[in-house]
N, CA, C, O and CB atoms as a CASP TS submission, in Angstrom:
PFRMAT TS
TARGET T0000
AUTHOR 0000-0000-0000
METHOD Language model
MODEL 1
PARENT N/A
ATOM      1  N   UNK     1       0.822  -1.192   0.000  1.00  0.00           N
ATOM      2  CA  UNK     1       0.000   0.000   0.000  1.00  0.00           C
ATOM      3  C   UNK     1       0.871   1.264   0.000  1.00  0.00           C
ATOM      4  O   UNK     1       0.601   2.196  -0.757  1.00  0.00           O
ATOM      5  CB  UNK     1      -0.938  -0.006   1.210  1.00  0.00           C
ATOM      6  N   UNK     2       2.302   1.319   1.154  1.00  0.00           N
ATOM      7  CA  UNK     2       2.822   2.254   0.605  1.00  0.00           C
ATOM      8  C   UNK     2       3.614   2.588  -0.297  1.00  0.00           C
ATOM      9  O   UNK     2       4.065   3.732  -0.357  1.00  0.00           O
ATOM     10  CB  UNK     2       3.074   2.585   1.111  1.00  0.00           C
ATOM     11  N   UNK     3       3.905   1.690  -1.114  1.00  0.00           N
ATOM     12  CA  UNK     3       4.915   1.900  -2.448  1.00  0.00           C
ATOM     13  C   UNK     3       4.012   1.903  -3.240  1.00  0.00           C
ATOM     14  O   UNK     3       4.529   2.189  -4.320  1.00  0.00           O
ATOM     15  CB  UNK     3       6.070   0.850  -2.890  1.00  0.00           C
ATOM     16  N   UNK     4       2.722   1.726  -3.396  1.00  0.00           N
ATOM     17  CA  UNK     4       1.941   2.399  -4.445  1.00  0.00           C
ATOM     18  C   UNK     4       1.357   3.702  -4.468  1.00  0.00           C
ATOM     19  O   UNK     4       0.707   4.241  -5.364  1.00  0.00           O
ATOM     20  CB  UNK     4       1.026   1.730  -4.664  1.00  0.00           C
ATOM     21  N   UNK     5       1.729   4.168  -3.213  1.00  0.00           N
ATOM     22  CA  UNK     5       1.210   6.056  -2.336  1.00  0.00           C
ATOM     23  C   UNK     5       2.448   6.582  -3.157  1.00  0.00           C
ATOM     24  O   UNK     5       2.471   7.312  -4.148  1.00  0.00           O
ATOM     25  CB  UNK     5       1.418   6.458   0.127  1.00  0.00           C
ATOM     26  N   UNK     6       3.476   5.988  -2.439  1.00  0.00           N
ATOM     27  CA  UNK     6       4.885   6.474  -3.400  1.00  0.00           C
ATOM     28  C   UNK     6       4.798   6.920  -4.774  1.00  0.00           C
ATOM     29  O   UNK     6       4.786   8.062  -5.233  1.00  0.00           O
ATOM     30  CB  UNK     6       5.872   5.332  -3.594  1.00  0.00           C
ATOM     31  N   UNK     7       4.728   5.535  -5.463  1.00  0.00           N
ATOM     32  CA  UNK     7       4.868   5.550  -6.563  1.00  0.00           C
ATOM     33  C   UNK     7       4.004   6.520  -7.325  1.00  0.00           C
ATOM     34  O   UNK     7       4.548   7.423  -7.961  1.00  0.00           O
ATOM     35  CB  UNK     7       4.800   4.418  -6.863  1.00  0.00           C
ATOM     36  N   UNK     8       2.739   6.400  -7.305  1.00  0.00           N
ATOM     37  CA  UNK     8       1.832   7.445  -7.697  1.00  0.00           C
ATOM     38  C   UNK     8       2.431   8.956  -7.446  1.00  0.00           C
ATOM     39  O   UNK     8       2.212   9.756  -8.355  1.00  0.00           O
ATOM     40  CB  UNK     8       0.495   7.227  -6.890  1.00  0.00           C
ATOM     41  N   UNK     9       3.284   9.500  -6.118  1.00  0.00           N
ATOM     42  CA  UNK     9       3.501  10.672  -5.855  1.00  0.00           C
ATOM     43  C   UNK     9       4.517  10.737  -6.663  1.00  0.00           C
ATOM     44  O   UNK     9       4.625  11.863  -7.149  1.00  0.00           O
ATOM     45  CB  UNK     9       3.636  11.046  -4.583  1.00  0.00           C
ATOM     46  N   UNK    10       5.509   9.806  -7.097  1.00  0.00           N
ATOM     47  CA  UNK    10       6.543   9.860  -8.031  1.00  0.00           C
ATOM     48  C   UNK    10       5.914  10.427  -9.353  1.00  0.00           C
ATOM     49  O   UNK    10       6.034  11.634  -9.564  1.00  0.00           O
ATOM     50  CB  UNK    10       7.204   8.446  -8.207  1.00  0.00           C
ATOM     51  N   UNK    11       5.282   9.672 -10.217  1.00  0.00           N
ATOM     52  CA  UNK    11       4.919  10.278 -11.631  1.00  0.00           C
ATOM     53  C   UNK    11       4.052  11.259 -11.352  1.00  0.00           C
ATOM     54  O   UNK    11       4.090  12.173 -12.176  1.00  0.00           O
ATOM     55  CB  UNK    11       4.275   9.319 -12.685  1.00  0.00           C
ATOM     56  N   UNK    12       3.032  11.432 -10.194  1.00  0.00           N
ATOM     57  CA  UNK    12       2.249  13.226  -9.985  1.00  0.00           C
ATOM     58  C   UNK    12       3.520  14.285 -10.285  1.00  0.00           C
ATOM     59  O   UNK    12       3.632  15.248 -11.044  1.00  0.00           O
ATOM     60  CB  UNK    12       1.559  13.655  -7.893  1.00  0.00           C
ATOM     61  N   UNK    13       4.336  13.704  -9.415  1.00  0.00           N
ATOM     62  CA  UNK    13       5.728  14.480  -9.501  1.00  0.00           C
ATOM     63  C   UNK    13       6.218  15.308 -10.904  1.00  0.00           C
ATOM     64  O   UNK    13       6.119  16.410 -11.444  1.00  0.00           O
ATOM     65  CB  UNK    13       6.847  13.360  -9.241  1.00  0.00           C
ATOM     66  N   UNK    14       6.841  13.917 -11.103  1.00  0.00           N
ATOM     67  CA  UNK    14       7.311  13.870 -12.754  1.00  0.00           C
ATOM     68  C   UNK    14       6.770  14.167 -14.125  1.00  0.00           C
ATOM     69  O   UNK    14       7.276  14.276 -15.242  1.00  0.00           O
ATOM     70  CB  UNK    14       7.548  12.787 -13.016  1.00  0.00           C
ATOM     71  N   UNK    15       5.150  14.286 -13.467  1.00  0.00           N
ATOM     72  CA  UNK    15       4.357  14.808 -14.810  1.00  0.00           C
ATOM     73  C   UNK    15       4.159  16.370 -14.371  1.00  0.00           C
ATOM     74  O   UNK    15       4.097  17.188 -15.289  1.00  0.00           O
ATOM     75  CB  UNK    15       2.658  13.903 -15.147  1.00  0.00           C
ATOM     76  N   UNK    16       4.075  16.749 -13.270  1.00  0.00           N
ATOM     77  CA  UNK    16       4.274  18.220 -13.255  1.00  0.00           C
ATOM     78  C   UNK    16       5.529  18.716 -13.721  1.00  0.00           C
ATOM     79  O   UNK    16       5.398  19.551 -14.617  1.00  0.00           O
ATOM     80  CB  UNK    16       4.111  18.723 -11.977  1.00  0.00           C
ATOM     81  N   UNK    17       6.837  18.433 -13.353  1.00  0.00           N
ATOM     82  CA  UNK    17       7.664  18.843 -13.859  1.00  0.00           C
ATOM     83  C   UNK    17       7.931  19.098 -15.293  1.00  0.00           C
ATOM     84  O   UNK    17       8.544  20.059 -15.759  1.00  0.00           O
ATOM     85  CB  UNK    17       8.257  18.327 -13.429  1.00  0.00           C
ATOM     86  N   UNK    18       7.507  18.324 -15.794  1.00  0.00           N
ATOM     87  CA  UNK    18       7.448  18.251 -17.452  1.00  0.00           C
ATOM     88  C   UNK    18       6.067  18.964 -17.724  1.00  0.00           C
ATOM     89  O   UNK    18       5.728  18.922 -18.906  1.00  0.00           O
ATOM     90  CB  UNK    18       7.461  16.499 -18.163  1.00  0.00           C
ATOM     91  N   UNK    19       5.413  19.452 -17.073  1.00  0.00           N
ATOM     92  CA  UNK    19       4.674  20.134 -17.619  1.00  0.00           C
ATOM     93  C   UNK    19       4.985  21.711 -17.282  1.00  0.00           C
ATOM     94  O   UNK    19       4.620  22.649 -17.990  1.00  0.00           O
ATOM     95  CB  UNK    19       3.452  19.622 -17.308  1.00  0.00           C
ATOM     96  N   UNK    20       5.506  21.785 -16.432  1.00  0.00           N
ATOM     97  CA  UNK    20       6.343  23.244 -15.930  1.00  0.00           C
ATOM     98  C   UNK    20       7.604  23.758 -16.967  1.00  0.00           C
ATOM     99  O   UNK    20       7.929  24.899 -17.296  1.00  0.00           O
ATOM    100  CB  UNK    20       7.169  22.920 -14.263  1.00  0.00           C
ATOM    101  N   UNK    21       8.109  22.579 -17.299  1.00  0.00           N
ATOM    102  CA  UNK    21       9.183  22.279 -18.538  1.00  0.00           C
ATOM    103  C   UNK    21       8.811  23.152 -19.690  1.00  0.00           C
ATOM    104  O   UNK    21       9.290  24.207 -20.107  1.00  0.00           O
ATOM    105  CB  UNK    21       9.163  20.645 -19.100  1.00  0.00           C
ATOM    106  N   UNK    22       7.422  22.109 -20.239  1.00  0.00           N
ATOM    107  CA  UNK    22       6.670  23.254 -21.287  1.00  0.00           C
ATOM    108  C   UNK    22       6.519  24.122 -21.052  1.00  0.00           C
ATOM    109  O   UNK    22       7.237  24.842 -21.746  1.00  0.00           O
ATOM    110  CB  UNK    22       5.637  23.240 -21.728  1.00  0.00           C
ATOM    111  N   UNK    23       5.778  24.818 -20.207  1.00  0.00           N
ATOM    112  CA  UNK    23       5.545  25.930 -19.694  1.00  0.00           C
ATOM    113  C   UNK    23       6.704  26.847 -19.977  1.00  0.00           C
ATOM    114  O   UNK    23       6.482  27.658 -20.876  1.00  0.00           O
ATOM    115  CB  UNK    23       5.245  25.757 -18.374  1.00  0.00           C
ATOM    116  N   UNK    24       7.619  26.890 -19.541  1.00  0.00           N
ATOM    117  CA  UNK    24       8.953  27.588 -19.581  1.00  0.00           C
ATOM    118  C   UNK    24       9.347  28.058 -21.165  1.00  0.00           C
ATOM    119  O   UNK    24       9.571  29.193 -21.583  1.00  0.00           O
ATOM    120  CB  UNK    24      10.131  26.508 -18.952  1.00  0.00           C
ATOM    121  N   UNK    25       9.350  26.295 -22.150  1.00  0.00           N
ATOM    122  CA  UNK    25       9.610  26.711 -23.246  1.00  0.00           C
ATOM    123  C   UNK    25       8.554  27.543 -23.832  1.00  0.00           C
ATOM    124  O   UNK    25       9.007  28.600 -24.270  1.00  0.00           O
ATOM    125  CB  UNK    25       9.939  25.733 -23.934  1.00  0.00           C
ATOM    126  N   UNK    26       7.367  27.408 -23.969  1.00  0.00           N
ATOM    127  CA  UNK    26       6.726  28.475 -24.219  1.00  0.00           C
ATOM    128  C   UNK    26       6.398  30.176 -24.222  1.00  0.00           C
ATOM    129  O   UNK    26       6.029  31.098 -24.950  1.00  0.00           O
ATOM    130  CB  UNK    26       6.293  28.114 -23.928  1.00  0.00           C
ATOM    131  N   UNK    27       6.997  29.711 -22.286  1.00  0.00           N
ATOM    132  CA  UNK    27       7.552  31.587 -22.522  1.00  0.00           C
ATOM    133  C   UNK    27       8.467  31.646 -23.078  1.00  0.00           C
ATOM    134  O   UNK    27       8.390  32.501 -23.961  1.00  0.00           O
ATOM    135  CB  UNK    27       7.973  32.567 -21.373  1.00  0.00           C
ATOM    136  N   UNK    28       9.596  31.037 -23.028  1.00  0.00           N
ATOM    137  CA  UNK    28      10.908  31.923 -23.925  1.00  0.00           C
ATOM    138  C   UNK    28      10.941  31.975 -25.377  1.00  0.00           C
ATOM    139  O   UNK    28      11.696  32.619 -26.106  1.00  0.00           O
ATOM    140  CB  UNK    28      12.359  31.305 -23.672  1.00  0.00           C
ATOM    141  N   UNK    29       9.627  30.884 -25.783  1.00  0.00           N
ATOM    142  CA  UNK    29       9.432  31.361 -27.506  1.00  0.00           C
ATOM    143  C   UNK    29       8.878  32.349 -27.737  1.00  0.00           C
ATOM    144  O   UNK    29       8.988  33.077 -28.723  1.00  0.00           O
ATOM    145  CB  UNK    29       8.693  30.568 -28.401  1.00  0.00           C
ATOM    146  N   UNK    30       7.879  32.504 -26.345  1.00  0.00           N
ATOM    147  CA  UNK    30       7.158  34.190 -27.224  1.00  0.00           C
ATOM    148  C   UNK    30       7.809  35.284 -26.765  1.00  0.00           C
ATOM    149  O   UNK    30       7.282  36.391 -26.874  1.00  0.00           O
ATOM    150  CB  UNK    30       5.386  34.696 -26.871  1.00  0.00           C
ATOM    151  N   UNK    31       9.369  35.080 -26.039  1.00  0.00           N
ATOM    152  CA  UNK    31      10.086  36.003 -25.713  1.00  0.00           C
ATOM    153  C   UNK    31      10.455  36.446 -26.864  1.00  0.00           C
ATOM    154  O   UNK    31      10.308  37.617 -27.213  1.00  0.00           O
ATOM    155  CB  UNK    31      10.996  35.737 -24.891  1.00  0.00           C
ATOM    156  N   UNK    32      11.134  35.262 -27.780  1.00  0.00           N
ATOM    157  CA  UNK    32      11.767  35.519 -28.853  1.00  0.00           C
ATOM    158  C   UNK    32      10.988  35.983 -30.266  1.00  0.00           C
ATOM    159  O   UNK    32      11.401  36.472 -31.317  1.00  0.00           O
ATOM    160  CB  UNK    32      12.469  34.405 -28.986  1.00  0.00           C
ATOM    161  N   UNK    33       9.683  35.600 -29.788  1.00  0.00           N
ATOM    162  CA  UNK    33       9.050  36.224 -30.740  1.00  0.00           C
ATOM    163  C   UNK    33       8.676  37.690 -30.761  1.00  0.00           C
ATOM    164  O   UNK    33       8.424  38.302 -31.800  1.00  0.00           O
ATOM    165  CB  UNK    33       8.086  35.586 -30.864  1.00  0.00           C
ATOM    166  N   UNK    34       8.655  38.229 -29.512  1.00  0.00           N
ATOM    167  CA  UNK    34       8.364  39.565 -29.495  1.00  0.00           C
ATOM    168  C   UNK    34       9.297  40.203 -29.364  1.00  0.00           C
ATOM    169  O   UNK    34       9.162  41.427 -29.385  1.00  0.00           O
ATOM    170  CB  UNK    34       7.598  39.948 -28.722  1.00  0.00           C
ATOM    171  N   UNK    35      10.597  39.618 -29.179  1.00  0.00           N
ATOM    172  CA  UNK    35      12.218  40.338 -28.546  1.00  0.00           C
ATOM    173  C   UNK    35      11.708  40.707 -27.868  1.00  0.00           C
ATOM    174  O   UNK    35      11.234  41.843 -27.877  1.00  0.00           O
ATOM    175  CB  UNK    35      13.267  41.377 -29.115  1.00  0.00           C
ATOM    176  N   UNK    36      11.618  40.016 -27.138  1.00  0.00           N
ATOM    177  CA  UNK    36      11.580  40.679 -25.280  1.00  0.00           C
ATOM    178  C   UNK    36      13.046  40.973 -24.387  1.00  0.00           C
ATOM    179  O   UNK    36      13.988  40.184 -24.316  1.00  0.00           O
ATOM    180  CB  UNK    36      10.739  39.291 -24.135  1.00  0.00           C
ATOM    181  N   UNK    37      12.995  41.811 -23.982  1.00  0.00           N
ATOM    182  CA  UNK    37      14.418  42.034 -23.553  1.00  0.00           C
ATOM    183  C   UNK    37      14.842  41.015 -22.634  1.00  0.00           C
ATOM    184  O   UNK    37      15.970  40.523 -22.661  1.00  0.00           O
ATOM    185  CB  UNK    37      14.622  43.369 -22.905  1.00  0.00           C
ATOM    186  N   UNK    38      13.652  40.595 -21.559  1.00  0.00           N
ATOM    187  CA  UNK    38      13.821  39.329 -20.567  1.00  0.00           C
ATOM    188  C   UNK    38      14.425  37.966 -21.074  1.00  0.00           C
ATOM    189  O   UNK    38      14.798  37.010 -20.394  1.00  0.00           O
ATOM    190  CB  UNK    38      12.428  38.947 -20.042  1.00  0.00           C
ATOM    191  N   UNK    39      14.426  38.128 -22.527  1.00  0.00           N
ATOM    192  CA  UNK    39      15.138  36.664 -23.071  1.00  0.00           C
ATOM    193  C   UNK    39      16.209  36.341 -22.706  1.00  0.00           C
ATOM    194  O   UNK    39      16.475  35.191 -22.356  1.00  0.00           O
ATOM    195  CB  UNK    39      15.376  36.498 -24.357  1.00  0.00           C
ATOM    196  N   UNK    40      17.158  37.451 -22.722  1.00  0.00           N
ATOM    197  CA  UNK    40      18.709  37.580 -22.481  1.00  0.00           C
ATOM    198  C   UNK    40      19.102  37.673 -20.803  1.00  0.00           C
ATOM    199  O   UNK    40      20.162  37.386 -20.247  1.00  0.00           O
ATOM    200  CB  UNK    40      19.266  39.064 -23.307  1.00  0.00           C
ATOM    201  N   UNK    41      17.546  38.301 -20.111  1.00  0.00           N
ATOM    202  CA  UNK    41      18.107  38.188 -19.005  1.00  0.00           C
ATOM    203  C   UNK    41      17.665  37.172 -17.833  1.00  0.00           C
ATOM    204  O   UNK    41      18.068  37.185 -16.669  1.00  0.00           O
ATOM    205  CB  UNK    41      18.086  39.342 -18.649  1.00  0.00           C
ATOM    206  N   UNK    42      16.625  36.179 -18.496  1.00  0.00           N
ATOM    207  CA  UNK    42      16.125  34.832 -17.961  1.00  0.00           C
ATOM    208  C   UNK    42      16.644  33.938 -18.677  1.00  0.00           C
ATOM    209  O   UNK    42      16.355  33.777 -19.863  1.00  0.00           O
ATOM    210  CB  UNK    42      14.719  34.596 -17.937  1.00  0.00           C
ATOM    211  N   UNK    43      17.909  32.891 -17.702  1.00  0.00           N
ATOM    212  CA  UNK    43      18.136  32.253 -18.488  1.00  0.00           C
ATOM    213  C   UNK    43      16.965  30.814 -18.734  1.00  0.00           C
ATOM    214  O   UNK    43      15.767  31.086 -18.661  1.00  0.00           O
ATOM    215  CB  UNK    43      19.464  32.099 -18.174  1.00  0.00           C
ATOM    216  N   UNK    44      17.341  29.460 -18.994  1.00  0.00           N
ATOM    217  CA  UNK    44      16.555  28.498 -19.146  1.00  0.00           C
ATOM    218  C   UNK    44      16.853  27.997 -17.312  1.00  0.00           C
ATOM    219  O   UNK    44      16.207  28.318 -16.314  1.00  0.00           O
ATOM    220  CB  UNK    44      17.021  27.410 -20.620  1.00  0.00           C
ATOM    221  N   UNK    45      17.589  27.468 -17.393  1.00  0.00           N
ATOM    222  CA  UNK    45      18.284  26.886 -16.047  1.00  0.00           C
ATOM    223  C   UNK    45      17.276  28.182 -14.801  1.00  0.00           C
ATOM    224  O   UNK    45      16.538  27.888 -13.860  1.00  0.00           O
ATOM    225  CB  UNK    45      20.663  27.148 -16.138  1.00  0.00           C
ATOM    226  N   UNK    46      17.601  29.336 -15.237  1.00  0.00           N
ATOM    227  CA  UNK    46      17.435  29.848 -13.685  1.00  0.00           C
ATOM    228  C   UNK    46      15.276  29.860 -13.436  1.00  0.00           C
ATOM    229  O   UNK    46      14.480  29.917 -12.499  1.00  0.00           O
ATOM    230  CB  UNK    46      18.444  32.061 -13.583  1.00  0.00           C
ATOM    231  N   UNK    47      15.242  29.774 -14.825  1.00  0.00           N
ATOM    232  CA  UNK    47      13.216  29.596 -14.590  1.00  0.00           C
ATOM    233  C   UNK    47      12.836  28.377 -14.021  1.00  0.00           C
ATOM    234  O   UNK    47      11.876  28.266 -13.259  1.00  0.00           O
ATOM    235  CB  UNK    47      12.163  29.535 -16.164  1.00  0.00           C
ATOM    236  N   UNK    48      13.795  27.167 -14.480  1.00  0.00           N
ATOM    237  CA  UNK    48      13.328  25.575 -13.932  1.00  0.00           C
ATOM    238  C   UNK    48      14.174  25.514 -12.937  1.00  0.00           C
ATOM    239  O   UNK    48      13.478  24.674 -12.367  1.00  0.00           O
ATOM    240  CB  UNK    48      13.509  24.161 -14.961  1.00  0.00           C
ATOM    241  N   UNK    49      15.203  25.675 -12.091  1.00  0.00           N
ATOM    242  CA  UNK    49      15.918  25.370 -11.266  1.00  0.00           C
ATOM    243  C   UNK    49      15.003  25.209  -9.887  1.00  0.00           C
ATOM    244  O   UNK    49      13.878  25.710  -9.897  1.00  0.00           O
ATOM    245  CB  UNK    49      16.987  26.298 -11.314  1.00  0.00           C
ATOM    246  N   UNK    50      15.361  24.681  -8.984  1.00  0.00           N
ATOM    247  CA  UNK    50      14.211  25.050  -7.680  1.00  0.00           C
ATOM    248  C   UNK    50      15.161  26.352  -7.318  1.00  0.00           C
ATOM    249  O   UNK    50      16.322  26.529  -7.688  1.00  0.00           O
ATOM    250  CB  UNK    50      13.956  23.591  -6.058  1.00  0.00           C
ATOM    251  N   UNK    51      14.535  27.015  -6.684  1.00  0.00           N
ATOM    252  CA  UNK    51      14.374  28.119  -6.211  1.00  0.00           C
ATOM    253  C   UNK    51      13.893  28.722  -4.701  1.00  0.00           C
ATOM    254  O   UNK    51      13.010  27.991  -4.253  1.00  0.00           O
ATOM    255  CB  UNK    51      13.737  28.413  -7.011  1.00  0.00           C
ATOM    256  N   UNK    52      14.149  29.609  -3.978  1.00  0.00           N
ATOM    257  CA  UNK    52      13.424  30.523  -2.846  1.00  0.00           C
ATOM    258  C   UNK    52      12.023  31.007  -3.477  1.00  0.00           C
ATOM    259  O   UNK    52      10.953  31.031  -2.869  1.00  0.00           O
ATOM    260  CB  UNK    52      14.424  31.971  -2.404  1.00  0.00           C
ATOM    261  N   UNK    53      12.284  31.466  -5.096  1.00  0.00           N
ATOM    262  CA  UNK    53      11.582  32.364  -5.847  1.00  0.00           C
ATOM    263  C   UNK    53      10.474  31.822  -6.035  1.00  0.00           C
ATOM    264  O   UNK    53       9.466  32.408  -5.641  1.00  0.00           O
ATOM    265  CB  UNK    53      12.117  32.759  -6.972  1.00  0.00           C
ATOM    266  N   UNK    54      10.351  30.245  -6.850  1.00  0.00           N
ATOM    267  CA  UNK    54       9.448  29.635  -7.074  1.00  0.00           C
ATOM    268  C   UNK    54       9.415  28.331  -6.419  1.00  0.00           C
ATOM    269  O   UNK    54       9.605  27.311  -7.080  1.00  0.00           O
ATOM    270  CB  UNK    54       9.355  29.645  -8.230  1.00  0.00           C
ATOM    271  N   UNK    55       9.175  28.292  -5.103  1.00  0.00           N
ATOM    272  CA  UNK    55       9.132  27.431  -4.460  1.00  0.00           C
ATOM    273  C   UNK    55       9.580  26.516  -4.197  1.00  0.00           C
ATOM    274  O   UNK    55       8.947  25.552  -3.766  1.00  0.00           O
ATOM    275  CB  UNK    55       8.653  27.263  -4.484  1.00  0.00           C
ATOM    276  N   UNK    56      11.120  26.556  -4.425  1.00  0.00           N
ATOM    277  CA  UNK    56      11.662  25.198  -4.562  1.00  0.00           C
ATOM    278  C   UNK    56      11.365  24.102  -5.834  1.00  0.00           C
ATOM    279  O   UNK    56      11.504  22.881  -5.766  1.00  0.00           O
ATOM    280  CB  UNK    56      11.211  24.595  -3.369  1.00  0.00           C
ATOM    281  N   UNK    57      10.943  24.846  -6.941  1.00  0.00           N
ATOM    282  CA  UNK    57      10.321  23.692  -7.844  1.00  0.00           C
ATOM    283  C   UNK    57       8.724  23.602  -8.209  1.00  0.00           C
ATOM    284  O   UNK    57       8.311  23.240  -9.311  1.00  0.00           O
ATOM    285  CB  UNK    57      10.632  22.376  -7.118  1.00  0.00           C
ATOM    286  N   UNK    58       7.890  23.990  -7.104  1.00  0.00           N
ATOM    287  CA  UNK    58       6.549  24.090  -7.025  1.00  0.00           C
ATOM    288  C   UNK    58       5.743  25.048  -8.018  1.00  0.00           C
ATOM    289  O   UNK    58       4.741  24.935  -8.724  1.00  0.00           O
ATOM    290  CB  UNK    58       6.324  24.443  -5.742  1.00  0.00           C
ATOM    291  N   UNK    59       6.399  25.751  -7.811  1.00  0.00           N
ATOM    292  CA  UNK    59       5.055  27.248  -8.663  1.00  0.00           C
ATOM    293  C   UNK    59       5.106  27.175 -10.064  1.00  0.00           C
ATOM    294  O   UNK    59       6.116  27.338 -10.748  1.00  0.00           O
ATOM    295  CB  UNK    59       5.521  29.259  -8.401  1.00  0.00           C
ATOM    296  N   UNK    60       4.139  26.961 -10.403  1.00  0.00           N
ATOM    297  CA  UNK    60       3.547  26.907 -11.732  1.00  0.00           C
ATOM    298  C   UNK    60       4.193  28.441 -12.724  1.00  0.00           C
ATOM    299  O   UNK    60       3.816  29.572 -12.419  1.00  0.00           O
ATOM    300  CB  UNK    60       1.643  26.889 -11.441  1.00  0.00           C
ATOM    301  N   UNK    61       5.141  28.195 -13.842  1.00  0.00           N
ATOM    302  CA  UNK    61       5.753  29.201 -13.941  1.00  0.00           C
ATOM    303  C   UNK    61       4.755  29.876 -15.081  1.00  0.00           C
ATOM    304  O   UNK    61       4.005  29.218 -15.802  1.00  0.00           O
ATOM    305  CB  UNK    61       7.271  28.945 -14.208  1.00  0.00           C
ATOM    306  N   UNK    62       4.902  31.421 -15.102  1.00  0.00           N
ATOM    307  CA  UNK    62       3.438  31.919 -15.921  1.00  0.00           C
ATOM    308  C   UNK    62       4.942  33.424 -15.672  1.00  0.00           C
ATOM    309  O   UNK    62       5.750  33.713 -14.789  1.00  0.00           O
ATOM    310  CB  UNK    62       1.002  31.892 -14.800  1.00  0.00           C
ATOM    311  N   UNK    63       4.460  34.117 -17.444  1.00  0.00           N
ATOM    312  CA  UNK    63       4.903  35.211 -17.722  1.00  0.00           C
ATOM    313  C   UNK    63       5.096  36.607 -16.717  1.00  0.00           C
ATOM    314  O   UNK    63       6.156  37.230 -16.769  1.00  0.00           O
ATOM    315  CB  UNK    63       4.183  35.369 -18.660  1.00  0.00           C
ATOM    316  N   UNK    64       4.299  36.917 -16.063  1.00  0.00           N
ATOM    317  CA  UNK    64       4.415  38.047 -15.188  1.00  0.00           C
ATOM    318  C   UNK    64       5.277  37.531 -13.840  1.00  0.00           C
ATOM    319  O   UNK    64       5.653  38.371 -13.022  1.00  0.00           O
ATOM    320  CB  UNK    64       2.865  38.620 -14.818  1.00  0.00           C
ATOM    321  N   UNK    65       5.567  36.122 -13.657  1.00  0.00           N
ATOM    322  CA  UNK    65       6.819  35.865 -12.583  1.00  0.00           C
ATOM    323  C   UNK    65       8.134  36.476 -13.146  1.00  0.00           C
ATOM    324  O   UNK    65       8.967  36.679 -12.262  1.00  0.00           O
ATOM    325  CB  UNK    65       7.117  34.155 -12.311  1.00  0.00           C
ATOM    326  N   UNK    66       8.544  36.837 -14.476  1.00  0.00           N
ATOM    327  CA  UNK    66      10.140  37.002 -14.559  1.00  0.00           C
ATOM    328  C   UNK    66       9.573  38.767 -15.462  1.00  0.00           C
ATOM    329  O   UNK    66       9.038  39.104 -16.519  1.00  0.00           O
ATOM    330  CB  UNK    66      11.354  35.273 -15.815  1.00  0.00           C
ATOM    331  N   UNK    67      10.098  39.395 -14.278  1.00  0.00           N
ATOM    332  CA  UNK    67      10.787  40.239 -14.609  1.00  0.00           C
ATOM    333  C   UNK    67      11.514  41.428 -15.435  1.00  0.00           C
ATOM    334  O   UNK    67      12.478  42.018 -14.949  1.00  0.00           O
ATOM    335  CB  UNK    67      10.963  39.885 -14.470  1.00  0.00           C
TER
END
């Protein structure tokens, strides 16, 4: 019973992350599509990294977080 609590919290896990993943690439395409100046100064690494900023990993990343 508990390695299937686990396991389940594992891929909840792992499918958020990859969906935060997208998320990310999406903003920095419409960075580049609009030349946004934030392109150059968000890198990839510092939007997905865990963070103080975004919760250690948690917060759902969305355009008006960077800056």
């Amino acid at each position: 019973m508990t390695a299937s609590i686990l396991i389940f919290l594992i891929f909840a896990y792992s499918g958020y992350q990859l969906k935060r993943n997208f998320e990310i690439g999406k903003i920095k395409q419409m960075w580049i599509e609009k030349e946004d100046k934030r392109f150059k100064i968000h890198t990839y690494d510092e939007m997905f990294e865990p963070a103080k900023e975004n919760w250690y990993g948690l917060k759902y990343p969305k355009d008006k977080h960077f800056k």
